[in-house]
Structures are given as C-alpha cells and as structure tokens.
C-alpha positions in Angstrom: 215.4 -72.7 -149.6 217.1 -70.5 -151.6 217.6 -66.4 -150.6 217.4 -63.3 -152.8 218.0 -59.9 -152.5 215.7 -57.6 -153.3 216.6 -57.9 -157.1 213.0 -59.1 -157.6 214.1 -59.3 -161.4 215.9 -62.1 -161.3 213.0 -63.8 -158.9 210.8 -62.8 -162.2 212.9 -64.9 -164.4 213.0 -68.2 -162.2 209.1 -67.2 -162.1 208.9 -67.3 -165.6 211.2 -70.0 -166.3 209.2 -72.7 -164.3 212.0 -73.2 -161.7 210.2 -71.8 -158.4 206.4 -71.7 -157.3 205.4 -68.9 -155.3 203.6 -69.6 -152.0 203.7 -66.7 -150.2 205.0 -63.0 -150.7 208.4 -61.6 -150.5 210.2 -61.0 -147.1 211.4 -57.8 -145.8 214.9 -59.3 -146.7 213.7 -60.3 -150.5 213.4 -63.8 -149.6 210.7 -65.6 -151.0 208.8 -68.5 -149.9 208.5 -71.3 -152.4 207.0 -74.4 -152.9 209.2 -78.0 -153.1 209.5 -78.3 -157.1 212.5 -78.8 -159.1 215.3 -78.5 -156.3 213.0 -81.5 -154.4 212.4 -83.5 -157.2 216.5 -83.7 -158.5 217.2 -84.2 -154.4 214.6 -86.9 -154.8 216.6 -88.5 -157.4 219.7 -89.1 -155.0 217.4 -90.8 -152.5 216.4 -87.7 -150.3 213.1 -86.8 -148.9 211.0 -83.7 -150.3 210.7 -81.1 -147.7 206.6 -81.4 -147.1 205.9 -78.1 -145.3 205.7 -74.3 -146.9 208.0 -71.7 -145.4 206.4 -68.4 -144.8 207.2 -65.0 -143.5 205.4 -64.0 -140.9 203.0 -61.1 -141.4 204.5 -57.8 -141.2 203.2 -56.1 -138.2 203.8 -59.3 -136.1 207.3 -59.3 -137.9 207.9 -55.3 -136.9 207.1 -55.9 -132.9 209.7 -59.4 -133.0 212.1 -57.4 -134.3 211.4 -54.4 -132.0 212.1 -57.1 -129.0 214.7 -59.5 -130.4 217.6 -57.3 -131.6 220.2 -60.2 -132.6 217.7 -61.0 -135.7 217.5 -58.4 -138.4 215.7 -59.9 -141.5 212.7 -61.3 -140.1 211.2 -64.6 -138.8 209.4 -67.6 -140.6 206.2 -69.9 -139.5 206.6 -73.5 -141.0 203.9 -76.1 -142.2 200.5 -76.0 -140.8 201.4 -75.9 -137.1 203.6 -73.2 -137.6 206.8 -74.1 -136.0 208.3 -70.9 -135.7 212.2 -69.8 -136.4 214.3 -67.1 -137.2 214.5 -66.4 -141.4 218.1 -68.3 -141.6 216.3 -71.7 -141.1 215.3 -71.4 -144.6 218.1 -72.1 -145.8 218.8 -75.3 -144.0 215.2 -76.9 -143.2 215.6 -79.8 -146.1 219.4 -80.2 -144.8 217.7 -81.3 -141.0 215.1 -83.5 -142.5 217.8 -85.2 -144.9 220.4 -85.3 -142.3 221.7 -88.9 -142.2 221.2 -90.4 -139.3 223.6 -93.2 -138.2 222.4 -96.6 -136.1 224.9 -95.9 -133.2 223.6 -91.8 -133.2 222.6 -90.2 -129.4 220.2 -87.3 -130.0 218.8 -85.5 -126.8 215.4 -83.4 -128.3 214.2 -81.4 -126.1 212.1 -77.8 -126.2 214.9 -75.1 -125.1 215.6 -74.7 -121.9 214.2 -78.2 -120.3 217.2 -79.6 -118.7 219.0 -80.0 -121.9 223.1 -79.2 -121.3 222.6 -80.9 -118.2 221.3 -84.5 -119.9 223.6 -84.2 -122.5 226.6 -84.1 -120.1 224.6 -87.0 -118.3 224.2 -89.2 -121.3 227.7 -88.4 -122.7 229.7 -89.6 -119.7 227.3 -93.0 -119.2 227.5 -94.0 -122.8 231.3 -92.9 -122.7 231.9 -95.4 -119.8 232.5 -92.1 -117.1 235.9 -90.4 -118.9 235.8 -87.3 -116.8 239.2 -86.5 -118.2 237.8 -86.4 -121.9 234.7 -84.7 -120.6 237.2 -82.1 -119.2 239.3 -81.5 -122.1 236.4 -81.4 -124.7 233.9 -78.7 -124.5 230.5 -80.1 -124.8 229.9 -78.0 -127.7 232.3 -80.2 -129.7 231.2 -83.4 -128.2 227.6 -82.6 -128.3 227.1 -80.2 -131.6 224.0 -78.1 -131.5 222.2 -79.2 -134.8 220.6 -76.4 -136.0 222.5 -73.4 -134.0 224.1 -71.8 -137.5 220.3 -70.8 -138.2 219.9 -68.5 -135.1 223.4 -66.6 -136.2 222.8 -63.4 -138.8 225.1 -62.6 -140.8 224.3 -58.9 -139.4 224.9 -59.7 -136.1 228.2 -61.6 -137.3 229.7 -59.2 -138.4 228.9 -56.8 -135.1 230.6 -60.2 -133.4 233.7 -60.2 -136.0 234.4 -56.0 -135.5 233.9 -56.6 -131.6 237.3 -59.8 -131.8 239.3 -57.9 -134.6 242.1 -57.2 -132.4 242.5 -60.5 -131.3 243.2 -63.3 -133.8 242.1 -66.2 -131.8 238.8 -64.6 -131.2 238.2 -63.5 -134.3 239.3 -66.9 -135.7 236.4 -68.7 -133.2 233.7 -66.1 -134.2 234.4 -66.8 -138.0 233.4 -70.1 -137.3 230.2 -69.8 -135.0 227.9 -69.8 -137.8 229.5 -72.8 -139.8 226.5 -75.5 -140.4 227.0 -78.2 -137.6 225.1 -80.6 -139.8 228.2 -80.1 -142.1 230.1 -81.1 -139.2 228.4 -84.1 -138.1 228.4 -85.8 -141.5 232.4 -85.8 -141.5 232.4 -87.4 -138.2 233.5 -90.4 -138.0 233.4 -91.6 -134.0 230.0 -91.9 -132.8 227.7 -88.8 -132.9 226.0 -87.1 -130.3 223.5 -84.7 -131.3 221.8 -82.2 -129.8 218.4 -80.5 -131.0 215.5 -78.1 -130.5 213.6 -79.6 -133.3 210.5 -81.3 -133.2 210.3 -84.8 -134.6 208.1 -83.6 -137.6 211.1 -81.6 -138.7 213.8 -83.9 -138.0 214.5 -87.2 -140.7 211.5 -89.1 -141.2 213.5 -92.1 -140.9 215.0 -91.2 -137.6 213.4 -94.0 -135.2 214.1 -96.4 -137.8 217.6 -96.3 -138.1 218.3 -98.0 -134.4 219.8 -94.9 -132.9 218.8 -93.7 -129.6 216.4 -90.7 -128.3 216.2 -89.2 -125.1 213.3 -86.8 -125.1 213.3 -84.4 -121.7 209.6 -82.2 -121.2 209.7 -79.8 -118.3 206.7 -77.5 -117.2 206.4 -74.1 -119.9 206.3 -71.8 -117.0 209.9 -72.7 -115.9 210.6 -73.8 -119.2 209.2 -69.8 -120.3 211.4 -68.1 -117.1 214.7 -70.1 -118.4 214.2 -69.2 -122.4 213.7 -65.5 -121.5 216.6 -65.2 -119.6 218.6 -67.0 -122.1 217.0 -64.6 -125.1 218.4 -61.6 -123.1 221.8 -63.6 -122.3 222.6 -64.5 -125.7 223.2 -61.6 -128.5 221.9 -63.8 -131.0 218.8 -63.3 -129.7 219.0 -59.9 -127.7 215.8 -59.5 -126.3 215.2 -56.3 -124.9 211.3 -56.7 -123.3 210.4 -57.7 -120.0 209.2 -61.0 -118.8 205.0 -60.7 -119.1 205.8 -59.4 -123.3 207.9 -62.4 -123.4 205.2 -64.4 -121.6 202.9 -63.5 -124.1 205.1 -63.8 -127.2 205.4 -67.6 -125.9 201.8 -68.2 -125.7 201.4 -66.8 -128.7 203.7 -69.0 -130.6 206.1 -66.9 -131.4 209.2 -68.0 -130.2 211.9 -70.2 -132.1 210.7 -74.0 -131.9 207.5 -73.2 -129.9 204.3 -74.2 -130.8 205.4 -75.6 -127.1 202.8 -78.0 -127.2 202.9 -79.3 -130.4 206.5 -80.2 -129.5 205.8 -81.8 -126.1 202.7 -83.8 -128.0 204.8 -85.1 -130.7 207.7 -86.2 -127.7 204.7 -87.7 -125.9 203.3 -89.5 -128.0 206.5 -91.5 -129.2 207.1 -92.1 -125.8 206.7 -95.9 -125.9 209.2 -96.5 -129.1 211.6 -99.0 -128.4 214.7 -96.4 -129.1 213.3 -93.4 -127.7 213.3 -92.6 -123.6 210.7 -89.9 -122.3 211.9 -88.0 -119.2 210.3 -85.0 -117.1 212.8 -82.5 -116.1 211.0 -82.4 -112.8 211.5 -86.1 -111.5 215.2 -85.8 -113.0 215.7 -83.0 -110.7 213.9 -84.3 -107.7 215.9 -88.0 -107.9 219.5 -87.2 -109.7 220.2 -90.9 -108.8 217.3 -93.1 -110.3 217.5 -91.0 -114.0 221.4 -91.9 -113.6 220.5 -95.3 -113.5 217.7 -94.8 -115.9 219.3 -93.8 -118.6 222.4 -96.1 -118.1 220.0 -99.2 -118.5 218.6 -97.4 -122.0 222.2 -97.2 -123.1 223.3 -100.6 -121.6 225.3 -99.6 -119.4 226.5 -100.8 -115.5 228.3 -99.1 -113.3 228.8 -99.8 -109.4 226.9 -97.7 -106.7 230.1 -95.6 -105.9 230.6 -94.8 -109.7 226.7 -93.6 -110.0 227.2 -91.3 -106.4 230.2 -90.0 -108.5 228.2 -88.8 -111.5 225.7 -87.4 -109.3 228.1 -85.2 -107.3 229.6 -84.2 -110.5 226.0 -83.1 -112.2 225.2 -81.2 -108.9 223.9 -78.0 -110.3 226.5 -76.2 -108.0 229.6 -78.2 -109.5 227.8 -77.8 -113.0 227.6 -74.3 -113.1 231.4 -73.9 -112.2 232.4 -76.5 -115.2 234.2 -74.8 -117.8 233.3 -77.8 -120.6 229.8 -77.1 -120.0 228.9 -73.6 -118.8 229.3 -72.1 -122.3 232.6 -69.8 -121.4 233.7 -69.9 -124.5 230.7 -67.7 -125.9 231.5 -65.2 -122.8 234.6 -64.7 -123.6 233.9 -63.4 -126.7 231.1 -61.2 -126.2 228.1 -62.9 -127.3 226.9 -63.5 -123.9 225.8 -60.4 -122.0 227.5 -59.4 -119.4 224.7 -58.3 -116.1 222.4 -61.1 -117.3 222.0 -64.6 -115.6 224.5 -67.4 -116.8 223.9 -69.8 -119.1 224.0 -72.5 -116.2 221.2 -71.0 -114.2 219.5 -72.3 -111.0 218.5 -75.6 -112.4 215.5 -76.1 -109.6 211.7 -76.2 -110.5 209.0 -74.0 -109.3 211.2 -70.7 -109.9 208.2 -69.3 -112.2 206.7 -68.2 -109.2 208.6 -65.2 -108.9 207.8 -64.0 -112.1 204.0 -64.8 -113.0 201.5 -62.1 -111.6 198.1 -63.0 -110.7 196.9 -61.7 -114.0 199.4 -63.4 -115.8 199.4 -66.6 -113.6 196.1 -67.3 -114.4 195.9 -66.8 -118.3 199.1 -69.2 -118.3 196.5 -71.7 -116.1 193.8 -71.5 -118.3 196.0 -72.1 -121.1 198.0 -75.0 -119.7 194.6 -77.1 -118.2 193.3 -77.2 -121.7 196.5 -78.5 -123.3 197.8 -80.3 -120.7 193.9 -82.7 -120.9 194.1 -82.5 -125.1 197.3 -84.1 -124.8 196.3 -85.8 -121.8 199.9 -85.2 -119.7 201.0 -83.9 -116.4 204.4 -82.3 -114.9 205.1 -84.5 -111.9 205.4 -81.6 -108.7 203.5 -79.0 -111.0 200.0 -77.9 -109.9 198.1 -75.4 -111.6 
C-alpha cells in the first residue's frame, strides 16, 4: 500500500488518472486506503498473488482512545479484510510483501498469537532441527536465527527517531537502532541457509501457497486470559507499543478486537482447523508446559529427528523457564540495552506457568471474559487442556 502526506493534491491526480480506487477515507496520517488495481495487476504479471482484503483506518474516535493508550504508535491503526485483523498503520505498507513472501520447501515457521509460548518453541525447534548446537545457539541471538517476520511494521518512524536521539552518543547503539525497523522479509529472501521464521500472522494473511510448498508449521494456541496477562505486560514493556492503561482497559481493548493480530479467535480457528495438514503440528501451550519432555520428543519426530534420553533431559533442563529467562540469546537484552524496553516493567521472559490470569481478572471481569470464551470456545468447538471456565 502506498503512503501520502497530507498533500491530498497529488492523491487527486492518481484519483483522476485511473491509478488508485478509493475504498475508504483518508487517515489521520494522509494515508489512504485503496483497492488492489494497477500495482496488483503488474505484480500479477511477475507471478504474484493480488492482495484480496481492503485496508482501512479505523474510525476516528476508536483511533483517538488507541492512541490515548498505546503511545509508541503515532499515526493511527488499520482493520483488514472482513474479519478485521487488526494492526498498527505501518502494515500497509508491507501486507502484499507477507502474502508474496516466498516460501522455501526446507522453511520452519512457528505461528502463533503473541504471547503463547512463542520464544520459548522457537528456541525448542531451533536446537532439535539443528541437531542440539548449544554453542551456535549461544553465539547467535535468536533474533537473527529466528527473524520476526513482520516486526518492521510495529516500529514508527516517530518513535524511531525518539529511539535514534536516546543512542546518539554511542555509535554502536545508534548503529543497532538504525537497523531495527529494516523489513525482515528483506532479510529472509537473501538468506541462503535454511530459514526459520517467526510470525504473529494468521494463515489468511500469510502466502496462500504456504502449506504447499513442503515446509514445516508448528502452530502453539494457549488460553486468551494468560495469553491477554502476557500481551499486556509486553505492550507496557516494549516502547513500540507503550501502553499506558491498566489491565481491565487492556482486557477490554482485547475483547474488543483491537489489539495487533487479534481477532484472537479467528486466529486460533484458522490454526485449528489446519491442524490435521500433513506439514503443520498443533500444540497447546498448556500441555507443553505441564510435560516439557513429551513436546521435546513431539516435535523432534515432526522434524525427523532422534536423540537419546540423556540428550532430550539436556534440552529440557536448558528450556527450564528459570535457565531461560537468564539466556542472553533469547531474553531479548539486546532491546534493553538500548532503551526500548522499559525499565520497572516485567521482562520479556516472564513467568512462563499457566493459570497466572487469576490474579488479574475481577469477578466482574472474570465473568464477561467467561461468557465470551464458552461461546467461542463451542463455535470453534476447542478446549485449553488445564483451563476451566
């Protein structure tokens, strides 16, 4: 999608010239939403696929509370298609760059909704497939092993900058911030080892072709209540976010679908129902958690992989949550040290155990979040092992 400023002139002349169709109004940041037409159809001449699904700005007044709450985006935020997966206004500019991205037969992606055991599998499934190299594993941030699809579109360039002014003095941090925003997808398609890829997407907005190509899924679903305690502590951790409410707002902002990647559901149905494809494995966060062992073995026969009982104990021990949260590859340090973590606020690496919602939901609360849950949880006709509502 392309931006604008607000020189609505020059939107006039592309108007009158044929070359965009309006589909919405103009964004607070003179963005406007436009319908696939002639960018699509020349991408469809190379062999890509037309991005199906309008991109709109959310209304205003919903737009002026977000923004209120969530002070590392300053433009606005964007609903997409008709189930209105929602995102922050740079994943305009990417969204046909994730559905064309081209995926590889030997490709790993983990998919997952935020927050759902997610760093933790990928360290998992890096070391299995990467027949258990601690030392590389050690030496390589995960970041780098692992790149974060679609993290570029949750940087603005406002909040850049803050980031950039914050490092000047120092030349190596100023040098890493430069960089956080660079499109990983960019990076990805220059790699030539085998890629591991991680992603908040839903399938729907990832390459159509994806389970076609041979490469291998791991999906991981855990409960929205701890999946909802997690996400808002991250969204006050990370400045690229910044939220500033407290947890029953953010409760409600989740329900309401108006968090980046949620509907929630809609991305747990469209996991769910793939679950049986012959490249794709469908974990709960909540049995990998109660029985570290059995998902180790798990995923190493959906990889292929062997390894003796001693070697498995090993891998547990080192994905102890305790031992995890002190691992510098993995703990997100990097982001720390140079201010876009807050300091005061919960690490990255949290307490990694279910049922910690409880201390959070009040009666009130608990029970709307109940009511909500029963009703999806028997449309889409799943249940959280060790979660009772």
């Amino acid at each position: 999608m392309v931006e604008y400023t607000s020189r609505t002139n020059m939107i006039d002349v592309l108007l009158t010239k044929g070359e965009l169709t309006p589909i919405g109004p103009v964004s607070r940041s003179g963005s406007l939403a436009m319908a696939p037409t002639a960018k699509f159809s020349e991408d469809n001449e190379k062999g890509e696929h037309t991005f199906p699904y309008q991109i709109t700005p959310v209304d205003e007044d919903t737009n002026r509370e977000l923004l209120k709450y969530f002070t590392g985006e300053r433009t606005g935020f964007v609903q997409v298609g008709p189930k209105k997966w929602f995102f922050p206004s740079g994943y305009e500019k990417d969204a046909h760059e994730y559905f064309n991205f081209k995926t590889r037969p030997d490709d790993t992606y983990i998919i997952t909704f935020p927050r759902s055991g997610t760093t933790w599998t990928q360290e998992m499934v890096w070391l299995i497939v990467n027949d258990l190299n601690y030392d590389a594993a050690a030496r390589v941030p995960l970041t780098e092993r692992f790149p974060f699809l679609e993290f570029s579109s949750f940087v603005h360039k406002e909040t850049k900058a803050e980031f950039l002014e914050e490092n000047m003095k120092n030349p190596e941090k100023y040098k890493l911030v430069q960089k956080i925003d660079h499109p990983r997808w960019k990076i990805l398609e220059r790699m030539t080892s085998r890629r591991f890829i991680k992603t908040h997407l839903p399938f729907s907005l990832l390459p159509p072709d994806l389970l076609n190509t041979g490469c291998k899924v791991v999906y991981i679903a855990r409960n929205p209540k701890d999946v909802a305690v997690s996400f808002y502590h991250l969204n006050r951790l990370i400045r690229t976010q910044g939220y500033v409410g407290d947890f029953p707002l953010y409760w409600k902002f989740f329900q309401r679908n108006l968090q980046p990647w949620t509907p929630y559901w809609e991305h747990i149905r469209e996991g769910w129902t793939r679950r049986h494809e012959k490249n794709v494995l469908f974990l709960f966060y909540e049995d990998m958690s109660q029985d570290i062992y059995s998902t180790i073995k798990k995923i190493s026969d959906f990889f292929g992989k062997d390894y003796t009982k001693e070697q498995y104990e090993k891998l547990a021990n080192h994905l102890d949550i305790e031992n995890f949260r002190k691992n510098k590859s993995v703990n997100y340090d990097v982001l720390k040290h140079l201010g876009i973590l807050k300091s005061g606020e919960a690490g990255f690496v949290r307490k990694g155990k279910s049922g910690g919602w409880e201390d959070y939901f009040t009666e009130e609360l608990n029970q709307m979040a109940n009511d909500w849950i029963k009703k999806n949880q028997e449309e889409i006709g799943i249940h959280f092992p060790n979660f009772s509502i």
